[in-house]
N, C-alpha and C positions, 0 to 999 in steps of 0.2 A: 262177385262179378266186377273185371275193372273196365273202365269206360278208357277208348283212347282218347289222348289229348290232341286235340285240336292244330295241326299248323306245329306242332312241337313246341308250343308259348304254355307255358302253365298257367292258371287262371288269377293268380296276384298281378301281375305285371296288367292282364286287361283290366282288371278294376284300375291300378297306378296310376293306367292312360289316363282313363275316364275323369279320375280326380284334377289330373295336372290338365288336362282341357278346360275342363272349367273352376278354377280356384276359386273358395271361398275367403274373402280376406275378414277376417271375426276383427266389428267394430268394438272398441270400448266406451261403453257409458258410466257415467257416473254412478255409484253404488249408493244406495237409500238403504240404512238401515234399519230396521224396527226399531222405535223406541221405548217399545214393553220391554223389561229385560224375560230371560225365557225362563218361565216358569210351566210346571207341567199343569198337563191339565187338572182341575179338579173333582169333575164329573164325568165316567165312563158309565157304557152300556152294553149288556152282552144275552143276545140272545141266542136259544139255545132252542131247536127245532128237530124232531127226529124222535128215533126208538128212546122212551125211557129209560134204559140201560146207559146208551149211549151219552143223553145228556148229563146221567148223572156222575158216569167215569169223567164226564168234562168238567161238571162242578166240582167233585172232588179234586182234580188237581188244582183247578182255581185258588180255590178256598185253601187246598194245604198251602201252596207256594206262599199264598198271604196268611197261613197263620206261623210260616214259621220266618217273620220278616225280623230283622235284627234291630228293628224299631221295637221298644218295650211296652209301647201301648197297647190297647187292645184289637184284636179283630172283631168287628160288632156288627151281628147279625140283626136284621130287623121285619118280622114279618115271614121270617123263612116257612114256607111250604109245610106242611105236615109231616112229610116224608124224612126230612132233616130235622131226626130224634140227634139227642146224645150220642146215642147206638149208632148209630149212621156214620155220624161224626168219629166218634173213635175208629170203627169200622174200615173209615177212608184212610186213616192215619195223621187224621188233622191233631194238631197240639191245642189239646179241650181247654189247657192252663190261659193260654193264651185268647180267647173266645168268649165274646159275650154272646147269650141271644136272648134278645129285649120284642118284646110285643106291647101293643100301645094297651094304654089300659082307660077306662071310661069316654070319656070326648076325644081326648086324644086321639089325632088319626097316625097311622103308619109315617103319611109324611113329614108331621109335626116333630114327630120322637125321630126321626132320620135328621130331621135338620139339626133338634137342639143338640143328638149325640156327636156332631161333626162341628159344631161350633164349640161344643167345650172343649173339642182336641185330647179328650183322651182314650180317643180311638185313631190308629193311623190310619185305619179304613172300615168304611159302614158300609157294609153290603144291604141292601132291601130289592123288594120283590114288588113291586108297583107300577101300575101303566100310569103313567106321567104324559101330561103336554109339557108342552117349551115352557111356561111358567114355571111349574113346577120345578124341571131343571133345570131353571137357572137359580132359583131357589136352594138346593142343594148343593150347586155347585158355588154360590157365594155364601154359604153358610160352612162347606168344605173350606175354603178361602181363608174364612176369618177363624177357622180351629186350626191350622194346617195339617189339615187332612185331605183322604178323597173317599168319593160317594160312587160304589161301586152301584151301577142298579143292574138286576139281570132278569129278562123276560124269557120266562119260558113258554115253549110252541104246544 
């Protein structure tokens, strides 16, 4: 269906008006710039809510993308879920060469063994599976910092 035009004016020329009645004249300020240089971030989070199918087609791409990183260090699992066997792992098509998965063992808690793996740096990325407060992630994420790494944490729903 076509609509006729108005007066024979096409509808650019009426906005045109509009602009040139009231001109905006764009002031300049002085530019402040950060003086962090930019650095990424160290501590991501991703949660994952839905049909169990569903999240796990989403963790599997995750996890491949980051284990086939052209970084030679490890991908370090920490605490992962039951469900993510080996089998699982190959299954999805993740590169198992490249793949640690570490569980804490006696006193040790999940987020103890997350921090030290990210502080030694020879992981380019720790994934774990832990409800965290803000302590905590700031904790990982200045422990990512000083290995330069990052601390992937991912809650699932």
């Amino acid at each position: 269906m076509q609509f006729p035009q108005s007066l024979g004016r096409s509808q650019l020329p009426l906005f045109h008006d509009a602009i040139l009645a009231n001109p905006v004249v764009p002031m300049l300020t002085e530019v402040v710039e950060d003086p962090r240089p930019e650095e990424p971030e160290a501590y991501s989070e991703l949660s994952l809510r839905g049909a169990t199918g569903h999240c796990r087609n989403l963790l599997a791409s995750v996890l491949r993308e980051l284990s086939e990183e052209q970084d030679a260090r490890w991908l370090t699992l920490i605490g992962a879920p039951a469900g993510l066997t080996r089998d699982w792992l190959r299954e999805s098509g993740l590169n198992r060469e490249r793949i640690l998965i570490l569980q804490p063992r006696g006193e040790q808690s999940a987020l103890e063994l997350a921090c030290e793996a990210l502080r030694l740096g020879r992981s380019h990325t720790v994934v774990s599976w832990l409800r965290l407060g803000q302590k905590a992630k700031q904790q990982l994420a200045r422990a990512a910092r000083q290995g330069g790494a990052q601390s992937l944490n991912i809650l699932l729903g």
